[in-house]
DOMARMI-485561 format. One record per residue (C-alpha): residue in one letter; x, z, y; residue number from 1; chain. Coordinates in steps of 0.5 Angstrom, whole numbers. Layout:
BEGIN
r  X  Z  Y  k  c
a  X  Z  Y  NUM  A
...
# end
This chain:
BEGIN
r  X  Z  Y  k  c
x  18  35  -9  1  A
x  20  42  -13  2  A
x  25  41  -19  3  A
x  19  42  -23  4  A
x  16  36  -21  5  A
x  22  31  -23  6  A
x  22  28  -30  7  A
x  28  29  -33  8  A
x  31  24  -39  9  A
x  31  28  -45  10  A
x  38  25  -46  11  A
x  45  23  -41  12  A
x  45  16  -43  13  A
x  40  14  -39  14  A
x  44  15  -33  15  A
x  50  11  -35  16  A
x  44  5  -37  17  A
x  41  6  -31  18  A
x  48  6  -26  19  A
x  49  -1  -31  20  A
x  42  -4  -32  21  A
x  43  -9  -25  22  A
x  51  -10  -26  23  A
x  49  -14  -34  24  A
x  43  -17  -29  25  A
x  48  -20  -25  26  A
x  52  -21  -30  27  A
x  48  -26  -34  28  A
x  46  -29  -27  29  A
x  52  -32  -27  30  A
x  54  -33  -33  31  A
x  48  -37  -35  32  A
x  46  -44  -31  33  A
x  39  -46  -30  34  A
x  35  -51  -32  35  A
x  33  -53  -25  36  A
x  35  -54  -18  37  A
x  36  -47  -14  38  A
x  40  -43  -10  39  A
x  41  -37  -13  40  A
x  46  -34  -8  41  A
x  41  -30  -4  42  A
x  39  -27  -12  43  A
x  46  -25  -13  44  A
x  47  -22  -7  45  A
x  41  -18  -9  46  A
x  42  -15  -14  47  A
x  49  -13  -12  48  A
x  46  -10  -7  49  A
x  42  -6  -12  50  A
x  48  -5  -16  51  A
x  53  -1  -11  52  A
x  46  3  -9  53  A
x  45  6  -16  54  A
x  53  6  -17  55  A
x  55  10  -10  56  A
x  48  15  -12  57  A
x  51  16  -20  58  A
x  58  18  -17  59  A
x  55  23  -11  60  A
x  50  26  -16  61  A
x  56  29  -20  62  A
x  57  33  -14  63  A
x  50  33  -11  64  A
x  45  37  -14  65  A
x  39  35  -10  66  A
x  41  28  -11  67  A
x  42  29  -19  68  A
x  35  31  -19  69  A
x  32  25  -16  70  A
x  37  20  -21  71  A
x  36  23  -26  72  A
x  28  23  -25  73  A
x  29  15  -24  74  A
x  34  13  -28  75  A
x  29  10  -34  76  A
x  25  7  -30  77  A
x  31  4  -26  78  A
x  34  1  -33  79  A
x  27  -1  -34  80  A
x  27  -5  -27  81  A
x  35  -7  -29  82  A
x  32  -10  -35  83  A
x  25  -14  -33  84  A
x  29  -18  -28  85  A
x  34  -20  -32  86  A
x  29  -21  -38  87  A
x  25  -25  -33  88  A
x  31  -29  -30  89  A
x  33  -31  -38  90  A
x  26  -33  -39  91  A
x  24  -37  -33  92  A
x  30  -41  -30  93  A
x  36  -41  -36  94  A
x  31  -43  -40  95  A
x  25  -46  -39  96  A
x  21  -41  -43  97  A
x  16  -39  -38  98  A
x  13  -44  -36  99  A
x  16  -48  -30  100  A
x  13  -48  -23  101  A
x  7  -43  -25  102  A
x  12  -38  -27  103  A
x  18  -38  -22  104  A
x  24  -34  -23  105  A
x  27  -29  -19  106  A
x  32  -33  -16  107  A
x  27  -38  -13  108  A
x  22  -33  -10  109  A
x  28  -29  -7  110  A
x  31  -37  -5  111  A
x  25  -37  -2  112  A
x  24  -31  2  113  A
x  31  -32  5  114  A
x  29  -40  7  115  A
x  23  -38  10  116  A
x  25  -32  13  117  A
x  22  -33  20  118  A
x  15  -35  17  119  A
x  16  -29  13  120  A
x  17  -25  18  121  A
x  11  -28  24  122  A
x  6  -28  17  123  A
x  7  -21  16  124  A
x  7  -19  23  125  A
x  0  -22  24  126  A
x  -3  -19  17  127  A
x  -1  -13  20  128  A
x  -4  -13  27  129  A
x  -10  -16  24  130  A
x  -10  -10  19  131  A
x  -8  -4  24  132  A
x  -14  -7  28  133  A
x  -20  -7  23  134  A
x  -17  -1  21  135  A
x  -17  3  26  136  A
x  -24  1  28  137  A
x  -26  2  21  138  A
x  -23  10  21  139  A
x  -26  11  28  140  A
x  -33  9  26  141  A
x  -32  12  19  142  A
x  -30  19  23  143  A
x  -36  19  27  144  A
x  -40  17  22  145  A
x  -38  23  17  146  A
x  -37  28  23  147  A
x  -45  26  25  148  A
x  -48  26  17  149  A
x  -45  32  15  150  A
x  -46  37  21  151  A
x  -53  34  23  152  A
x  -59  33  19  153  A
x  -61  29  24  154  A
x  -56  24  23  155  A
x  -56  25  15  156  A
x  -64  24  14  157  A
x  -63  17  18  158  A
x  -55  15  17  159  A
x  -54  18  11  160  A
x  -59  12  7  161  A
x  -57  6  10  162  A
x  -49  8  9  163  A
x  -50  8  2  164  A
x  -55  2  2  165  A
x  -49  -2  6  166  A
x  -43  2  4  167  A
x  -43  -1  -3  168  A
x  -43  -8  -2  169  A
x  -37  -11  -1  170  A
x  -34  -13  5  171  A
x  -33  -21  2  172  A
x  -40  -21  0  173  A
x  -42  -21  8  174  A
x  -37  -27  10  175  A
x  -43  -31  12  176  A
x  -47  -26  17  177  A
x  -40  -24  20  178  A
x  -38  -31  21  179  A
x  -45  -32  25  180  A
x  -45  -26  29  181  A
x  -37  -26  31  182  A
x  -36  -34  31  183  A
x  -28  -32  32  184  A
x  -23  -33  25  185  A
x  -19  -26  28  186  A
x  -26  -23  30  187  A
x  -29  -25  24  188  A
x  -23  -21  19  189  A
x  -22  -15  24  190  A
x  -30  -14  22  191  A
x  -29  -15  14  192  A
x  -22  -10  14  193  A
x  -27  -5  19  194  A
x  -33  -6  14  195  A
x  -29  -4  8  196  A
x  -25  2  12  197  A
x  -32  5  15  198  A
x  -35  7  8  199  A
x  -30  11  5  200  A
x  -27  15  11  201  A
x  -35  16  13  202  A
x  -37  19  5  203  A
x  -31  23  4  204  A
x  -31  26  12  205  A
x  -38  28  12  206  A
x  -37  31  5  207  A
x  -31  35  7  208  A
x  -36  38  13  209  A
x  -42  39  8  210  A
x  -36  43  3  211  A
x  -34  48  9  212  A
x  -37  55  7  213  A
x  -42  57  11  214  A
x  -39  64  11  215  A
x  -34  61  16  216  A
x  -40  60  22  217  A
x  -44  65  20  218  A
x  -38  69  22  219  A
x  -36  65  29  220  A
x  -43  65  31  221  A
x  -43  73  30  222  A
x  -38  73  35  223  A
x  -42  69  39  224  A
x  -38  61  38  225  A
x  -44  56  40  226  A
x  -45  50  36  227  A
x  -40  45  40  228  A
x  -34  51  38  229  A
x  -36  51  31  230  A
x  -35  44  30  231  A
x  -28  43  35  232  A
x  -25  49  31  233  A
x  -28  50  24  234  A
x  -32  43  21  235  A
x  -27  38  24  236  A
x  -20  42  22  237  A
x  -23  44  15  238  A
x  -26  37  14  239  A
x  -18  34  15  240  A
x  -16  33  8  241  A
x  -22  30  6  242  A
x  -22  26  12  243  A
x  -15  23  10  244  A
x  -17  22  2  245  A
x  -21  16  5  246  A
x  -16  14  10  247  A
x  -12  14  3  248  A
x  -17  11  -1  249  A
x  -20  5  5  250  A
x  -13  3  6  251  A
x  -12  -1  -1  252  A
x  -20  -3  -1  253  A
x  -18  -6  7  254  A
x  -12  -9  5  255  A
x  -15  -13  0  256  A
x  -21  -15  4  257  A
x  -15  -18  10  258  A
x  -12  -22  4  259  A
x  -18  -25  3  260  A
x  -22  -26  10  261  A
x  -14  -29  12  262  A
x  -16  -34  6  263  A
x  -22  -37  11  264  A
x  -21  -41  15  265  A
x  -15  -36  19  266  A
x  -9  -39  22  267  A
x  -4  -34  20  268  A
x  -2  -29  15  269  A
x  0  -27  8  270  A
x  -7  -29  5  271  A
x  -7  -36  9  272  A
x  1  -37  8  273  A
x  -2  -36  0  274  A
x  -8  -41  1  275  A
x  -3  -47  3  276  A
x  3  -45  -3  277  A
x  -3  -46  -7  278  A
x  -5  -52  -4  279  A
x  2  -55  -5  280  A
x  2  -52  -12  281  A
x  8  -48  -9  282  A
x  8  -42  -15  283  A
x  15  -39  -11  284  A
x  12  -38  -4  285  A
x  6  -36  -7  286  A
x  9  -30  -11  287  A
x  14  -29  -4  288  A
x  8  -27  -1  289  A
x  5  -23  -6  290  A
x  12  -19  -7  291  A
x  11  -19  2  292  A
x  4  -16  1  293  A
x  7  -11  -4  294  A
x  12  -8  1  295  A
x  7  -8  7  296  A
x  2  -4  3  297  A
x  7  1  1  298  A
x  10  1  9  299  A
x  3  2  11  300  A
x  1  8  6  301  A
x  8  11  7  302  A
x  6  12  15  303  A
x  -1  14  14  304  A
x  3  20  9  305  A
x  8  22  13  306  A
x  1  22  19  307  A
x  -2  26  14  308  A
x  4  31  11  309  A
x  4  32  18  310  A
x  -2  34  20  311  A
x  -4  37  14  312  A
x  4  43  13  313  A
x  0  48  14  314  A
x  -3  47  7  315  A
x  5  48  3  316  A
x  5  53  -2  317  A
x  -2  54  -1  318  A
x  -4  48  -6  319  A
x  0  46  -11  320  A
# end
């Protein structure tokens, strides 16, 4: 990011609230007891390892420049971050105002995750093999398909059609039909996942190959390029960006279809981990899991950018 592109606070207090807004969390944490039974140790540990963070990047950044910038972009919303957990701590197991289990305090769910860790950490790792096989499927046929529809007219009068009458039903909705053909709770959910990537990646991959300017292979084919050259070196290289729109795109939609094909009937996974939370009535774990789901999915995408940064950094300073 240039300097340009942080947010910066209109006023300096911002910095000091958010350098104090996990510190007044802790705070209160200790200094209130709660109205239920929980182990509290592992919140506090938490949110002190959330003060020193905001504590030693409030003290570098009177000495980094760079590092000033990126605080100051965040210091509001790291106050408002401070401010939520301890509104939420307050209301919740202090107090009862929230009502108690539906909506369990932060210092159960981390309660949780650290007890659970071990089942945690089997759970995610099963949701992502499932997902990172779907997915790759999914992305594979979707980039074949594309690449199919948008260079030949062949593929595009009779491909094209049946993606879009087949594309825009859920992947959910074709559960029974899955089940049937592939009878296997692990096949069966690295189908959906691959269904719900498929779409997008092959709508946006052939519109990225039918957006390149025709001037491009009207100049390679006057230097005598064949067909099978043109698409190597000029529909897929240029189709890139589009190709990674609907990677981007299929990700969340996957990810959604994996929690709930992990609902039916599978052995392992967040979205199963959830389904029996749920059955216990278990409103902490359920909420765990669902914090877990969140940082996945944000790991996920964090590679799927740096894949893409990388692939795509010839377009810096070209697209703003």
């Amino acid at each position: 990011m240039n300097k340009s592109s942080y947010w910066k606070p209109r006023s300096n207090a911002w910095q000091v609230l958010a350098a104090l807004s996990y510190p007044a969390a802790l705070v209160v944490n200790i200094a209130m007891r709660p109205i239920i039974e929980v182990d509290e140790r592992p919140y506090r540990v938490f949110l002190l390892a959330l003060a020193a963070h905001t504590a030693v990047c409030y003290l570098r950044a009177f000495h980094d420049e760079k590092l000033a910038l990126k605080y100051n972009h965040r210091s509001q919303f790291t106050f408002a971050a401070g401010a939520l957990l301890m509104v939420w701590d307050v209301l919740s197991s202090k107090t009862g105002s929230l009502p108690l289990p539906f909506f369990p305090g932060p210092a159960q769910i981390m309660e949780v995750l650290f007890r659970e860790r071990s089942a945690h950490a089997l759970n995610c790792l099963y949701s992502l093999r499932l997902f990172a096989a779907g997915f790759a499927a999914g992305a594979f046929c979707g980039v074949v398909s594309g690449i199919l529809i948008g260079w030949s007219k062949l593929w595009d009068y009779w491909l094209f059609p049946v993606m879009k009458v087949v594309g825009v039903i859920p992947a959910i909705a074709l559960i029974p039909i899955v089940l049937i053909v592939m009878p296997g709770t692990f096949s069966t959910a690295v189908a959906l996942v691959a269904i719900s990537a498929w779409f997008p990646v092959a709508f946006t991959t052939a519109r990225g190959i039918k957006s390149i300017h025709k001037s491009y292979f009207e100049a390679a084919r006057t230097l005598g390029a064949q067909n099978g050259y043109m698409l190597r070196k000029i529909a897929i290289p240029g189709a890139v960006p589009s190709i990674f729109t609907g990677i981007s795109t299929a990700t969340g939609i996957s990810f959604s279809t994996l929690v709930v094909s992990e609902m039916v009937g599978a052995r392992g996974g967040l979205g199963y981990y959830i389904n029996i939370a749920m059955g216990w009535m278990n409103y902490a774990s359920v909420y765990a899991a669902i914090l877990l789901m969140a940082v996945s999915f944000t790991l996920v995408l964090a590679v799927i950018n740096a894949i893409k940064n990388r692939l795509l950094a010839w377009q810096k300073g070209l697209v703003k």
